[in-house]
N, C-alpha and C positions, 0 to 999 in steps of 0.2 A: 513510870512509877519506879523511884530508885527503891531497892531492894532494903531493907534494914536489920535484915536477918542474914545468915550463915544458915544454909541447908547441913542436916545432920540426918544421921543413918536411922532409916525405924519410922520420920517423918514423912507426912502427908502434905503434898504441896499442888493447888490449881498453876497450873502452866497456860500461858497463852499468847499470843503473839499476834501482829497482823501485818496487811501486807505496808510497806513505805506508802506516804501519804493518801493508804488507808486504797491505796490500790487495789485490784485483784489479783489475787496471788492463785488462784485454782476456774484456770476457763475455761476448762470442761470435764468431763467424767475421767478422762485421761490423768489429768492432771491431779485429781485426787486418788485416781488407783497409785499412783508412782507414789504419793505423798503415805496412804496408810501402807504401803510395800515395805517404804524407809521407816517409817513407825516400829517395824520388827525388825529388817534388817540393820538397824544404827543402835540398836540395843543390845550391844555386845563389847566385848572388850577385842576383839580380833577385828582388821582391818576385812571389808566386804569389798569385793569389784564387781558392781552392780552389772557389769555386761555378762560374770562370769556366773551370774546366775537367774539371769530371765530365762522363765518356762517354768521355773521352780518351784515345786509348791512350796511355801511358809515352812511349814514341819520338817523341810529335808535342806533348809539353809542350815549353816554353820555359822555360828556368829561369838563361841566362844562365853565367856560368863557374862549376865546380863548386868547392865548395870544398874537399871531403874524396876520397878513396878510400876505398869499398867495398869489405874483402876477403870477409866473412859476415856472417849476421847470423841471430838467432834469436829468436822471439818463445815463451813460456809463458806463465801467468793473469795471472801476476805481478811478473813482469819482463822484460826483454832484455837481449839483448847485442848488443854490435855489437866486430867485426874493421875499422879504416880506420888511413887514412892522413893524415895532415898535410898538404894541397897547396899553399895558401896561407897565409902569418900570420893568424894568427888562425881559422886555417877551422874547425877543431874545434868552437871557443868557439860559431862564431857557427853554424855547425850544429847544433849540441843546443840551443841557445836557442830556434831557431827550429822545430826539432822538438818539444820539448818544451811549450814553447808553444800549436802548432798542437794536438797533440792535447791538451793538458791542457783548451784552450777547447771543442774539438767531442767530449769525454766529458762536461766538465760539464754544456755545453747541452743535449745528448743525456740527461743522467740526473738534470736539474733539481738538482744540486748545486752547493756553490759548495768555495771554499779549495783550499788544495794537491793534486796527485794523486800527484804522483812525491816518494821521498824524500831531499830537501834535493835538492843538488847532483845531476849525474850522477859516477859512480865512472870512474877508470880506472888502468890499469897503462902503464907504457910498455913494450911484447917489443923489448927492447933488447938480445938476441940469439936467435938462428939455433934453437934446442932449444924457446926460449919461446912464438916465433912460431909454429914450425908444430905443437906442442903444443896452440895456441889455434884450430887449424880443427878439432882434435877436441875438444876439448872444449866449446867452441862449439853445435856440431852435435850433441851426445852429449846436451846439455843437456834434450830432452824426453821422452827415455827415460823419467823419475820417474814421466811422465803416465802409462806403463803397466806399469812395474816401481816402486814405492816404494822397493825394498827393496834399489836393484842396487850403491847407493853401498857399503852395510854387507856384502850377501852374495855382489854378485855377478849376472851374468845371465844367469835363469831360462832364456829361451829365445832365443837366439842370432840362427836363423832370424826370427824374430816382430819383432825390434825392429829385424835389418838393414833387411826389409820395411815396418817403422810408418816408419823415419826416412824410406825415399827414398818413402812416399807425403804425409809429414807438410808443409802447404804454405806454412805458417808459417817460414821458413829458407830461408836458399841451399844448403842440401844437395840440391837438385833442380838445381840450376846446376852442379854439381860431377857429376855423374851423365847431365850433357847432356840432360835433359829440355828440352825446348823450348817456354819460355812467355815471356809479355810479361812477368814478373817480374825477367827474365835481365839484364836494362839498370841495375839497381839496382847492381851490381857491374861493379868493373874486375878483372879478374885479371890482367894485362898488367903492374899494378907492385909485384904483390907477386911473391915467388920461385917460380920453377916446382918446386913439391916436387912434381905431381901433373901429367905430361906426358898423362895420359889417365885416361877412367874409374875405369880396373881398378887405379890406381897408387894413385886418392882412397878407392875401395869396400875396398883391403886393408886403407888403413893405417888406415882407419877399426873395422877389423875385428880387426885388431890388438888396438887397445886394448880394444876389448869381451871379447876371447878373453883378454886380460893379465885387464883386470878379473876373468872368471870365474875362470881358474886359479889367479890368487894370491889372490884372498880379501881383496883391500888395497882402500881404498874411492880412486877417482879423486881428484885435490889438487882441490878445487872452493871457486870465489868463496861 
């Protein structure tokens, strides 16, 4: 998807990427702790040496001024997504370069290969309105349902109960951030500049529930990347 916009400061943009011909880019829990690790530490303007700070918790990295807003983010086998913001010029660009990057080199080292991992560029959209934006924390978050329903896009979902339940244990996402679980994860996101559509739990648990109960009833598969 060539890009047709210029990212600007203040804007809201879906991020997302996958792996080179649609490969697996995350092959096991490992691999995705490293990937949301870089989620915070690549969001800075100071140079990080990842050796000089494993053990570390989150809150006591130096990473210097951020560049982006975190509003979600979600990881599956083979791609993600990321919900941010524009903070400074250029911040996006130099954000995903340097994520991109970081873990393209410590998957390859990790699995003795070399060449591309991610395919081409990263993607994005710009939610350059109010319906789009908060359209994008469910659909975001809705995104690893497939792991345990294949079939919810085309028919719908199976069991209601079961996927409310997989999503707020699933640790890969900010879905656990929106539900006030309480983990060292929670600093990877600013909710503070994006809009308050979700003044508490029960207001993010509904609308989220919403859509799963739309999906079932009408039998329409969700607009998906």
């Amino acid at each position: 998807m060539e890009r047709k916009f210029q990212f600007s400061i203040g804007e809201f943009y879906h991020i997302f990427n996958r792996g080179n011909d649609k490969r697996v880019i995350f092959l096991n829990d490992t691999d995705k702790e490293r990937f949301i690790k870089l989620l915070f530490v690549c969001n800075g303007t100071e140079p990080v040496v990842f050796k000089t700070i494993q053990g570390l918790p989150l809150d006591k990295i130096e990473r210097g001024e951020t560049l982006v807003d975190v509003g979600t983010y979600c990881l599956v086998p083979n791609h993600f997504h990321l919900l941010i913001r524009e903070k400074i010029e250029n911040g996006i660009s130099m954000f995903m370069e340097k994520l991109s990057t970081a873990y393209s080199m410590y998957f390859n080292k990790k699995n003795k290969r070399t060449g591309k991992l991610f395919e081409n560029t990263f993607k994005a959209s710009h939610a350059n309105n109010d319906n789009y934006l908060k359209y994008l924390f469910a659909y975001i978050h809705l995104n690893p349902v497939k792991l345990i329903d294949t079939t919810w896009k085309e028919i719908g979902i199976s069991d209601t109960e079961k996927t409310k339940n997989f999503l707020q244990n699933y640790k890969y996402s900010s879905y656990p951030d929106y539900i006030n679980i309480d983990r060292p994860e929670s600093v990877i996101i600013n909710k503070d500049v994006f809009p308050e559509y979700f003044v508490n739990k029960k207001e993010f648990t509904d609308f989220i529930e919403d859509w799963l109960r739309y999906k079932t009833i009408q039998g329409l598969p969700l607009d998906v990347v």
